[in-house]
Backbone atoms as SQL, in Angstrom:
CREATE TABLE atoms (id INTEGER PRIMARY KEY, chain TEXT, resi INTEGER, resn TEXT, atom TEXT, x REAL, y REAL, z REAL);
INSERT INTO atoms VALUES
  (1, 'A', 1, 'UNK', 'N', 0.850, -1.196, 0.000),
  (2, 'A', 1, 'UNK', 'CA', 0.000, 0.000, 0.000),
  (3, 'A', 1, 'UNK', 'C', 0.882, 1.241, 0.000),
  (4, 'A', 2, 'UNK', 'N', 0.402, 2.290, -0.765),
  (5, 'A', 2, 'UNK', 'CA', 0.914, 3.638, -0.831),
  (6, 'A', 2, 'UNK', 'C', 0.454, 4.682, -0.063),
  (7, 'A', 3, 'UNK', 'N', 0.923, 5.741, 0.080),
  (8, 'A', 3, 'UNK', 'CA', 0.412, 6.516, 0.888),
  (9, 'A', 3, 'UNK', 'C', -0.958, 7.052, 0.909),
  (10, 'A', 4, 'UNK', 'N', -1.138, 7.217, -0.704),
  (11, 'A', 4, 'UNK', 'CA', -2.218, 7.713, -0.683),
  (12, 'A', 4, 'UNK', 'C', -3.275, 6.924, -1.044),
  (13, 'A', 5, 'UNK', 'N', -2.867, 5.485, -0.984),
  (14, 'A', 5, 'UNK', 'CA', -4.362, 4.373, -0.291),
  (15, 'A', 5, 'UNK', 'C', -4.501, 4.604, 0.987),
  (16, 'A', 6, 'UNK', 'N', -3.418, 4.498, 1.721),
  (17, 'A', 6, 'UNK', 'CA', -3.677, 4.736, 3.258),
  (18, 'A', 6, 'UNK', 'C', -4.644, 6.028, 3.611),
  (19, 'A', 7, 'UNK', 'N', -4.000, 7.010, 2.562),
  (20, 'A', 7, 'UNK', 'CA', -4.628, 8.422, 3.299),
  (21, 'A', 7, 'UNK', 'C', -6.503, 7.687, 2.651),
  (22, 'A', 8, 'UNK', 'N', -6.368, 7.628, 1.909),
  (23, 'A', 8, 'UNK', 'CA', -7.841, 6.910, 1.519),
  (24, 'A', 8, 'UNK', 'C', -8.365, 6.476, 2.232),
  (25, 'A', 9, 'UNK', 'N', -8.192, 5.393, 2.646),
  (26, 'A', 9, 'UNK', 'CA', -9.039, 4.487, 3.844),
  (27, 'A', 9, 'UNK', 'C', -8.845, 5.280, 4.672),
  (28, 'A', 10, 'UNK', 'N', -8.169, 6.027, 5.355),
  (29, 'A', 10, 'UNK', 'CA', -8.526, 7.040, 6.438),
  (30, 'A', 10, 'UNK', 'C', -9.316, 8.158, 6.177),
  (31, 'A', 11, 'UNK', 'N', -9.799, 8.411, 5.288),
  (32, 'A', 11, 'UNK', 'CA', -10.466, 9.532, 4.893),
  (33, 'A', 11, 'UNK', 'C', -11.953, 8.696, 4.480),
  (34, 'A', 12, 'UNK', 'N', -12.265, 7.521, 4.666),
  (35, 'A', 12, 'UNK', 'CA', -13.066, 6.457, 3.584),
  (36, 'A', 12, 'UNK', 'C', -13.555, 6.255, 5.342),
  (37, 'A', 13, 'UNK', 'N', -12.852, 6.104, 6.441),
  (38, 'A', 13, 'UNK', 'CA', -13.018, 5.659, 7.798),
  (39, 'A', 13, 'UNK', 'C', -13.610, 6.849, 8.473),
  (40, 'A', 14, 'UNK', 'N', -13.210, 8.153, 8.413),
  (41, 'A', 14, 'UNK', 'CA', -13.672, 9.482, 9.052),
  (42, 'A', 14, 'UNK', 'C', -15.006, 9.517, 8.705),
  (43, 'A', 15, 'UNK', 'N', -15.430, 9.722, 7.343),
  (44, 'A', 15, 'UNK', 'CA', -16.446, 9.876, 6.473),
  (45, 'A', 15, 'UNK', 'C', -17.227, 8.969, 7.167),
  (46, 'A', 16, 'UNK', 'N', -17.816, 7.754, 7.121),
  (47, 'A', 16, 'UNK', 'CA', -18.035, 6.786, 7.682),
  (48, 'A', 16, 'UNK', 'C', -18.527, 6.890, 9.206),
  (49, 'A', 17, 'UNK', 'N', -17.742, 7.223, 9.784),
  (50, 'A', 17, 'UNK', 'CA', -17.891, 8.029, 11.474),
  (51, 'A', 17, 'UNK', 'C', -18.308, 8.940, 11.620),
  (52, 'A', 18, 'UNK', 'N', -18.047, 10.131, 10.526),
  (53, 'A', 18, 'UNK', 'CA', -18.991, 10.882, 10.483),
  (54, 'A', 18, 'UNK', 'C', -20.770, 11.000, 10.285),
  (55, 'A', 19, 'UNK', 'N', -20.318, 10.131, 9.270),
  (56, 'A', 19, 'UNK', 'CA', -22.043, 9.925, 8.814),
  (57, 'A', 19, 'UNK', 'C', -22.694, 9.049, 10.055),
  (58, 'A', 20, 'UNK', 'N', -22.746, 7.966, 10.314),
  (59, 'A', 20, 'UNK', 'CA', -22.729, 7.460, 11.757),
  (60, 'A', 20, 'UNK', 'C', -22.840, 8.301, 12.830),
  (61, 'A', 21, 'UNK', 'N', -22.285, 9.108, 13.226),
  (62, 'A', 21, 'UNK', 'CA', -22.414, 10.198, 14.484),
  (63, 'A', 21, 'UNK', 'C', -23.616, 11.509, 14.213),
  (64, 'A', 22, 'UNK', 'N', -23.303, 11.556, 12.361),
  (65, 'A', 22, 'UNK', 'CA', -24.691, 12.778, 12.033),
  (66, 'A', 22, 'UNK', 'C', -26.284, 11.678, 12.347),
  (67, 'A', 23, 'UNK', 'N', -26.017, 10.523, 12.189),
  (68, 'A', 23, 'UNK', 'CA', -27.182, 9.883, 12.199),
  (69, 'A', 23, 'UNK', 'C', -27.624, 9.870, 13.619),
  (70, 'A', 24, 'UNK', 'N', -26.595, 9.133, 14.647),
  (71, 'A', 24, 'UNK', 'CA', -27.078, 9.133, 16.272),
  (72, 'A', 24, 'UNK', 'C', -27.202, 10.108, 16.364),
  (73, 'A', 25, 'UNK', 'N', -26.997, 11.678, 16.298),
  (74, 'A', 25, 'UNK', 'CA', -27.397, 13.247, 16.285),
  (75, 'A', 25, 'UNK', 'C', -28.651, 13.186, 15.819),
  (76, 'A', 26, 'UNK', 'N', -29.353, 12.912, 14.428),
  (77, 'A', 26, 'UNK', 'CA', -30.798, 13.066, 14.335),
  (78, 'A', 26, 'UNK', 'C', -31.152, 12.247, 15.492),
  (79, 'A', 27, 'UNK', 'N', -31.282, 10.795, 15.413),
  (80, 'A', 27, 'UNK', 'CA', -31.768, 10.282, 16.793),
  (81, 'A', 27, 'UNK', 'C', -32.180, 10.687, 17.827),
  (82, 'A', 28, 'UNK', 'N', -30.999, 11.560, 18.365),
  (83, 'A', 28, 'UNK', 'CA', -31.185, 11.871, 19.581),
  (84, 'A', 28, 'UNK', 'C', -31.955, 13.226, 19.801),
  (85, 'A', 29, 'UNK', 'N', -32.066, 13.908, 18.772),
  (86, 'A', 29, 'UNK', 'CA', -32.390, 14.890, 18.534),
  (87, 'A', 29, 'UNK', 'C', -34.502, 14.670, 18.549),
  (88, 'A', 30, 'UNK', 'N', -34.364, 13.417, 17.693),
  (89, 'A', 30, 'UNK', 'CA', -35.838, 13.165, 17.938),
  (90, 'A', 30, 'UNK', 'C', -36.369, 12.667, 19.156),
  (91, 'A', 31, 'UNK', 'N', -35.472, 12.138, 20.078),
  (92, 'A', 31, 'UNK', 'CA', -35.924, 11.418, 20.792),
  (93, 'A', 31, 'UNK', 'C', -35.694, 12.795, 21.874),
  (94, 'A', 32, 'UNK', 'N', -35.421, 13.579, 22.254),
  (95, 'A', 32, 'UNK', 'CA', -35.472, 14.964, 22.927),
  (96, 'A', 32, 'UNK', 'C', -36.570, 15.397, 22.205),
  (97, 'A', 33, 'UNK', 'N', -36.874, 15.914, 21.442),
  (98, 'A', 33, 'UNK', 'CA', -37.984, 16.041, 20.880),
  (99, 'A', 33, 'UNK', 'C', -39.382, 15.345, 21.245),
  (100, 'A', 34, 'UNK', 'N', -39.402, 14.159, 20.878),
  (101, 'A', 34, 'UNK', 'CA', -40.266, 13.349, 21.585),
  (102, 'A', 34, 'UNK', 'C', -40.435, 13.275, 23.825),
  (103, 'A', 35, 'UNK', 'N', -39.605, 13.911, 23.712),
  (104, 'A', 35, 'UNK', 'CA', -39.470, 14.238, 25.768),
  (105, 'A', 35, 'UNK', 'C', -40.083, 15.294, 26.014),
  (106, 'A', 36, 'UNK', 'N', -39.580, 16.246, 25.010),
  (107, 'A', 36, 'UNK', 'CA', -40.070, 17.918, 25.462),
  (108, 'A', 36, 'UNK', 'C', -41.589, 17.445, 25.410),
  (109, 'A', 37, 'UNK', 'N', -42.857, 16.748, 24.402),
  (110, 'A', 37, 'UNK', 'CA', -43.802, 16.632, 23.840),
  (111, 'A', 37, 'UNK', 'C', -44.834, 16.266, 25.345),
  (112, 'A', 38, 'UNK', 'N', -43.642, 15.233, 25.584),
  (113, 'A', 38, 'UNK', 'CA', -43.753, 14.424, 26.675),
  (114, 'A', 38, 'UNK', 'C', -44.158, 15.364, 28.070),
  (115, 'A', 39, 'UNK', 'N', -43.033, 15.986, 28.641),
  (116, 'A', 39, 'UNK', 'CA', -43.079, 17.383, 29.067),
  (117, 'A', 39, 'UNK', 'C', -44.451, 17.490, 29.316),
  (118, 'A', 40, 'UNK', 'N', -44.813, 18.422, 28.133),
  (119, 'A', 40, 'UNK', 'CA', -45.699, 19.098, 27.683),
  (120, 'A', 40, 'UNK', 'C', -47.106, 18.945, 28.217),
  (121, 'A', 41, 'UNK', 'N', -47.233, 17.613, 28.018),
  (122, 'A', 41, 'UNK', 'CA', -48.526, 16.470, 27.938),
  (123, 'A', 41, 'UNK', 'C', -48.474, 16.554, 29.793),
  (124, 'A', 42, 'UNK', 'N', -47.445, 15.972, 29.729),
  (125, 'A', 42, 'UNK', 'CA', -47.523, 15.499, 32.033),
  (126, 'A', 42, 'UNK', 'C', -47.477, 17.091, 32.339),
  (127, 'A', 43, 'UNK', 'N', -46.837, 17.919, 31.759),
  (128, 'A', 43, 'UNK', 'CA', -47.455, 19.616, 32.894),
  (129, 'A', 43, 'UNK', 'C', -48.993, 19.742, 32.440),
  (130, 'A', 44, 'UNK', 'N', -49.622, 19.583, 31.363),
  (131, 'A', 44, 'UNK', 'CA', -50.915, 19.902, 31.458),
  (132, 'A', 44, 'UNK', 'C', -51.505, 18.826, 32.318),
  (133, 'A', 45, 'UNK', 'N', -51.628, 17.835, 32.078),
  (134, 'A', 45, 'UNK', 'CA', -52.195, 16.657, 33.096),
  (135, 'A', 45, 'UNK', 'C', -52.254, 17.250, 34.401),
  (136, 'A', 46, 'UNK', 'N', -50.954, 17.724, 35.040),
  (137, 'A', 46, 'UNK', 'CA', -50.286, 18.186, 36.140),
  (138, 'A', 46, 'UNK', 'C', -51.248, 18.903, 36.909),
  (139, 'A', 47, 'UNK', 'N', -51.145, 20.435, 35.869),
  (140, 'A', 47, 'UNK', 'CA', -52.125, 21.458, 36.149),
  (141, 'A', 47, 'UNK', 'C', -54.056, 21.151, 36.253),
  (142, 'A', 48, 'UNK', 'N', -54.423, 20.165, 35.524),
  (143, 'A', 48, 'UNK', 'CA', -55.898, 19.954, 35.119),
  (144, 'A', 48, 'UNK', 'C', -55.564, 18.686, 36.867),
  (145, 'A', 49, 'UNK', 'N', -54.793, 17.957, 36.710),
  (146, 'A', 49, 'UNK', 'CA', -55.518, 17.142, 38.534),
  (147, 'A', 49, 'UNK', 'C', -55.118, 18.092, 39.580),
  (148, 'A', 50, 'UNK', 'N', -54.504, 19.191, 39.405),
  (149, 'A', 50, 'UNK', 'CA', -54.080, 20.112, 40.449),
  (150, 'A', 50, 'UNK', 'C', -55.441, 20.966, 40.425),
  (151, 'A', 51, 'UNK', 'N', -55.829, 21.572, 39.325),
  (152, 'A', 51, 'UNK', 'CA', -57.028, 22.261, 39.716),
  (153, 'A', 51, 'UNK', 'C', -57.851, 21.125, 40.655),
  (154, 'A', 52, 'UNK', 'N', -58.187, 20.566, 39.650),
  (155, 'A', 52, 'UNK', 'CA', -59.609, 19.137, 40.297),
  (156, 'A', 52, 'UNK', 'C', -59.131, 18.563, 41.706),
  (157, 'A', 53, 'UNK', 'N', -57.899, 18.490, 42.096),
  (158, 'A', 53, 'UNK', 'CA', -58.014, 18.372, 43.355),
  (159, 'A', 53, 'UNK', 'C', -58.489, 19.093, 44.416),
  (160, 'A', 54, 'UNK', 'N', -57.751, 20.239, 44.065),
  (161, 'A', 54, 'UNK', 'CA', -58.323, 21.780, 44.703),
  (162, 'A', 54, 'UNK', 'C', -59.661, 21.704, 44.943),
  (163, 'A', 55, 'UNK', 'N', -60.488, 21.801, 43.622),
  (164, 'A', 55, 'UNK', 'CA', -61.876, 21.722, 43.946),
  (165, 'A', 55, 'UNK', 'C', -62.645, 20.543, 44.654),
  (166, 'A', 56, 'UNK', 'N', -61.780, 19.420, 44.747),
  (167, 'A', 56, 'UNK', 'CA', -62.821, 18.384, 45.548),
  (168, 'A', 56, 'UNK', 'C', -62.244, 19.042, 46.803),
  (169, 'A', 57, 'UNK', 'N', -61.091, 19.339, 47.270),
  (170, 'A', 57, 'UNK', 'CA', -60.366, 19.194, 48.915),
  (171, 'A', 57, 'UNK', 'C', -61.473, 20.820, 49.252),
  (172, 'A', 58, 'UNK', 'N', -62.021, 21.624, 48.771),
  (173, 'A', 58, 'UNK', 'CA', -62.799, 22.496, 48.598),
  (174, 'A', 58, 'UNK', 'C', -63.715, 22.073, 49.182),
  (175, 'A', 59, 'UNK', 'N', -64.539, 21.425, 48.021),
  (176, 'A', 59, 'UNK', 'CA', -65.900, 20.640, 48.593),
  (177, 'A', 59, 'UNK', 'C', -66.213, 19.845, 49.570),
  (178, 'A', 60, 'UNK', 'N', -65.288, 18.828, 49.590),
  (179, 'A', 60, 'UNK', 'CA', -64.811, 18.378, 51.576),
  (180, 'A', 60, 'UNK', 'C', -64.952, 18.880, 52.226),
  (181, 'A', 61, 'UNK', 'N', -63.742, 19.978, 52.027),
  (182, 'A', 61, 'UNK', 'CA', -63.907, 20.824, 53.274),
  (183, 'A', 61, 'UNK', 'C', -64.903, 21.849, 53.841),
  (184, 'A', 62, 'UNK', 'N', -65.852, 21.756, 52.640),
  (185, 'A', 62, 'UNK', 'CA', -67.351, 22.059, 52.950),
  (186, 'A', 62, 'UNK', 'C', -68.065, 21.556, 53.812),
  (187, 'A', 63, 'UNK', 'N', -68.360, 20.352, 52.910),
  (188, 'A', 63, 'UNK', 'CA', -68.992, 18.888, 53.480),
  (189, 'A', 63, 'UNK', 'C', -68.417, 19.014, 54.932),
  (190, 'A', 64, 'UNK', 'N', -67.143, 18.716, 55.666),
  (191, 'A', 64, 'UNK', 'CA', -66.819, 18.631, 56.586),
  (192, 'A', 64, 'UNK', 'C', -67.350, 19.939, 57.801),
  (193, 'A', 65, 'UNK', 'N', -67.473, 21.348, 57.123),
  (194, 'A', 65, 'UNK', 'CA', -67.749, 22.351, 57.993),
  (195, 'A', 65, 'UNK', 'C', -69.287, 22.122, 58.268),
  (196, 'A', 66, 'UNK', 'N', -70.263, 21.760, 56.802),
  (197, 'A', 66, 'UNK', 'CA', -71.610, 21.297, 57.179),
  (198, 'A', 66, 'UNK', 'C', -71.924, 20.150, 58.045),
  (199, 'A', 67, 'UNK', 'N', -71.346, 18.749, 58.279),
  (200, 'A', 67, 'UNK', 'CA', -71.404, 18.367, 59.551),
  (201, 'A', 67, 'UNK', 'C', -71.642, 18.671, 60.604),
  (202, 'A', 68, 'UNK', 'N', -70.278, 19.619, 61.199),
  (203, 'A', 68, 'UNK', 'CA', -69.660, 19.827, 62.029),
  (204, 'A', 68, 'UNK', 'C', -71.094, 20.864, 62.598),
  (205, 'A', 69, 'UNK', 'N', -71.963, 21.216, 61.840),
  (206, 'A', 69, 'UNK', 'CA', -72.642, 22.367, 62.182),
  (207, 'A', 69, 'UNK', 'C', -73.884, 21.770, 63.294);
């Protein structure tokens, strides 16, 4: 082999690793993507049983003062 097969296959090997590393980059990129979404979804959930709790521990604590009466 000559030098500039060698430099070849090393340049044939980078390329290669490169493309490979741009690919796990989209990947990961979707799959962060797909988290933020994720995110997104469990803070609204979050907020909608946080209200509705509020309002039952509310109404309890209604219920509980009308008893008590």
């Amino acid at each position: 082999m000559d030098i500039i097969d060698i430099l070849d296959s090393k340049v044939k090997d980078t390329n290669k690793e490169k493309n490979e590393l741009k690919e796990r980059i989209k990947s990961l990129e979707y799959e962060i993507t797909m988290y933020k979404e994720n995110v997104k979804t469990l803070e609204t959930k979050n907020s909608f049983y946080k209200d509705e709790l509020t309002l039952v521990l509310s109404e309890l604590d209604e219920i509980v003062k009308n008893i008590d009466v």
